[in-house]
C-alpha positions as CSV (number, residue, x, y, z in Angstrom):
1,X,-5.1,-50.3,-65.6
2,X,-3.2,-52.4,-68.0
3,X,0.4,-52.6,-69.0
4,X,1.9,-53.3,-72.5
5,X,4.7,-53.5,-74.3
6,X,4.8,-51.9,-78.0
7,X,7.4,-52.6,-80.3
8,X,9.0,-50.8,-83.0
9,X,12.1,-51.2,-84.8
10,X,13.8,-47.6,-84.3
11,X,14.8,-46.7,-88.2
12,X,10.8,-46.6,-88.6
13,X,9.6,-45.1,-85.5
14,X,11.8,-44.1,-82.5
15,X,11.4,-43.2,-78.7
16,X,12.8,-40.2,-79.5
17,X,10.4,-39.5,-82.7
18,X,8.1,-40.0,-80.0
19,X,9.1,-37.4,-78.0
20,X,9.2,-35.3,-80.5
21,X,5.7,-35.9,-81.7
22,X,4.2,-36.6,-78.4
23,X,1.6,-39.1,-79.2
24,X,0.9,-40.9,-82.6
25,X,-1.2,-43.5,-83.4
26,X,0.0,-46.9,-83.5
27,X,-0.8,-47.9,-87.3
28,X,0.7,-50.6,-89.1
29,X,0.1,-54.0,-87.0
30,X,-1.2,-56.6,-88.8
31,X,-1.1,-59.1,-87.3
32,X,-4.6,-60.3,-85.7
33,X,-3.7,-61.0,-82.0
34,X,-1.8,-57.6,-81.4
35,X,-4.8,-56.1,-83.6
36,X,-6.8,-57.9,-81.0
37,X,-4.9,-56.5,-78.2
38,X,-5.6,-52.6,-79.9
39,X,-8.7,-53.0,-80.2
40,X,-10.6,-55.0,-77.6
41,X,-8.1,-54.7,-74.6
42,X,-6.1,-51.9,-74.8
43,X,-7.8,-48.8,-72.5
44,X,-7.0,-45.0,-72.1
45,X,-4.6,-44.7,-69.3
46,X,-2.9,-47.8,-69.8
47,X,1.0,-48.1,-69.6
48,X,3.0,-48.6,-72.6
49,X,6.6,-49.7,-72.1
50,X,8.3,-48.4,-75.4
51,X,10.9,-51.5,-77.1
52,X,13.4,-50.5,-80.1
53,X,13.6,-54.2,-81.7
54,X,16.5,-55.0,-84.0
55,X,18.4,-52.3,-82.5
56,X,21.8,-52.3,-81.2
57,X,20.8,-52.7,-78.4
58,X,17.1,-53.8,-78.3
59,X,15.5,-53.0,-75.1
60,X,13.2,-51.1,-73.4
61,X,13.9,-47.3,-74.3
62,X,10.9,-45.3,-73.5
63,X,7.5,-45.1,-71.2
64,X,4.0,-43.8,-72.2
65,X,0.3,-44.4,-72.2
66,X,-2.5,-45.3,-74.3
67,X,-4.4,-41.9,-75.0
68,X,-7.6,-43.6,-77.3
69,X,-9.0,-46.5,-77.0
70,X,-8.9,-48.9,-80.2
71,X,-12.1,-48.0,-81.9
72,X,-10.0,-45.9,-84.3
73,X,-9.6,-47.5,-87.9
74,X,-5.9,-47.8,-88.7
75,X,-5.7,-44.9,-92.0
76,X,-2.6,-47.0,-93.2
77,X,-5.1,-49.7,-94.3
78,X,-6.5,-47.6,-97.1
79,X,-3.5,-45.8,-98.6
80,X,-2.6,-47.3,-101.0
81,X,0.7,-45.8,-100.8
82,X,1.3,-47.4,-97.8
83,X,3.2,-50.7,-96.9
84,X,0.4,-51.5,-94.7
85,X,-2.9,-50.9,-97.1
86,X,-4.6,-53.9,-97.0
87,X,-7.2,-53.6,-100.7
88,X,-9.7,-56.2,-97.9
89,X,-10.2,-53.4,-96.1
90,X,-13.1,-50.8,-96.5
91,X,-14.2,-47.3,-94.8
92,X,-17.2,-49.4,-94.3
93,X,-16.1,-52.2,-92.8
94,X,-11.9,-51.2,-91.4
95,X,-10.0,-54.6,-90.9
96,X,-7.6,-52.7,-88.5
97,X,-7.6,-50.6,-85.7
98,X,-5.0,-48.7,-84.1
99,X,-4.9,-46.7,-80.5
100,X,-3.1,-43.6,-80.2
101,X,-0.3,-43.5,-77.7
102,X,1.3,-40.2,-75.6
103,X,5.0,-40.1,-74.3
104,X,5.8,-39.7,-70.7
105,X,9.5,-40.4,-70.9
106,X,12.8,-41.6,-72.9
107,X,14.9,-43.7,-70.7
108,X,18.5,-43.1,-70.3
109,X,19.8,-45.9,-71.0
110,X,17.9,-48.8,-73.0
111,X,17.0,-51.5,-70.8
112,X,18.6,-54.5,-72.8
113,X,17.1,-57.7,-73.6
114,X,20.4,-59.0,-71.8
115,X,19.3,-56.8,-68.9
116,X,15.8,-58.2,-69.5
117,X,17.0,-62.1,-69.9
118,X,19.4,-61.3,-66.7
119,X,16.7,-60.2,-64.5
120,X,15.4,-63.5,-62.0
121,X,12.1,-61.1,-61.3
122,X,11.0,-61.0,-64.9
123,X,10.9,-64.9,-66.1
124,X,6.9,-64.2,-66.9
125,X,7.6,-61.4,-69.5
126,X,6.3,-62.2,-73.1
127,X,9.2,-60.4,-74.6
128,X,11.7,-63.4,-73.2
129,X,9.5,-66.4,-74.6
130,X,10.6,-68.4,-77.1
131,X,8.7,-67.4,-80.0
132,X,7.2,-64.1,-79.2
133,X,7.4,-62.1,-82.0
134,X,4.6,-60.1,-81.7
135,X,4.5,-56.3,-81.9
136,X,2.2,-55.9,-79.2
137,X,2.4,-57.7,-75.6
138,X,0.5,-57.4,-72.0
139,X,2.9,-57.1,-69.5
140,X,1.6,-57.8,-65.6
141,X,1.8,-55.0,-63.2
142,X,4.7,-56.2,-61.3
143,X,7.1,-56.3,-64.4
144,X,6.1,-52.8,-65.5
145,X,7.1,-51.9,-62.3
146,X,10.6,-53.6,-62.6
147,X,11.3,-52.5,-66.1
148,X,10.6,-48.8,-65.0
149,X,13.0,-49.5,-61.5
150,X,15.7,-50.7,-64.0
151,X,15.3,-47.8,-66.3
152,X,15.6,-45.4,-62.9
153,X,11.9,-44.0,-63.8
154,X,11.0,-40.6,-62.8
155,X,7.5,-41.3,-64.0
156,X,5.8,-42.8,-60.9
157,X,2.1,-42.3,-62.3
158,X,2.0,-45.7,-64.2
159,X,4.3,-47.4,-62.0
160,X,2.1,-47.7,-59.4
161,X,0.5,-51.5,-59.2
């Protein structure tokens, strides 16, 4: 199993949207490495740590899994109604995938990125890097596991390592 971190800026899609919905599919990334991510390393089961960027507070606010693999084609790319349609992309030949993700849980409190930056345990996560700005990042087994202890997790399942 595999751990990751999915960003989203909460005035487009929100934990609790999430909740609400259940799962989605996780459309709009275009940006090749977090495609990358999607599509070749991303499995079903893996653990999804939910972050609300340019929030007040950003932070972790949510838990989930990833409930399809990648080899879905991302339907944003081909409306073009869409900010995300990309007119390189074809039905034939789909420049960007997307997984589908499932909620387990809304935090209830948002782990900060001051809680984050504070933690001594957590000085490997992507998300603290100087220059990480992508939408999509692995996180190791031992940090989920923190994040979810910080967040006072009731969901065990993906916590395990």
């Amino acid at each position: 199993m595999n751990y990751w971190l999915m960003k989203s800026e909460p005035e487009t899609y929100s934990v609790e949207a999430w909740r609400k919905d259940k799962k989605t599919l996780w459309t709009g990334v275009r940006n090749y490495q977090a495609r990358n991510f999607m599509t070749q390393e991303m499995k079903q089961g893996d653990g999804v740590l939910f972050y609300h960027s340019n929030a007040e507070p950003s932070g972790v606010a949510g838990l989930g899994r990833v409930s399809s693999d990648g080899s879905e084609s991302d339907p944003t790319q081909f409306d073009k109604k869409s900010d995300f349609y990309d007119p390189k992309a074809t039905r034939d030949k789909p420049i960007w995938g997307c997984v589908e993700v499932s909620w387990l849980e809304s935090f209830a409190r948002v782990v900060s990125l001051q809680d984050l930056r504070a933690n001594p345990k957590l000085t490997e996560l992507g998300v603290l890097k100087k220059g990480s700005r992508l939408s999509i990042l692995p996180v190791t087994p031992k940090d989920f596991k923190e994040i979810c202890r910080m967040a006072g997790s009731k969901t065990e399942l993906l916590a395990k390592t």
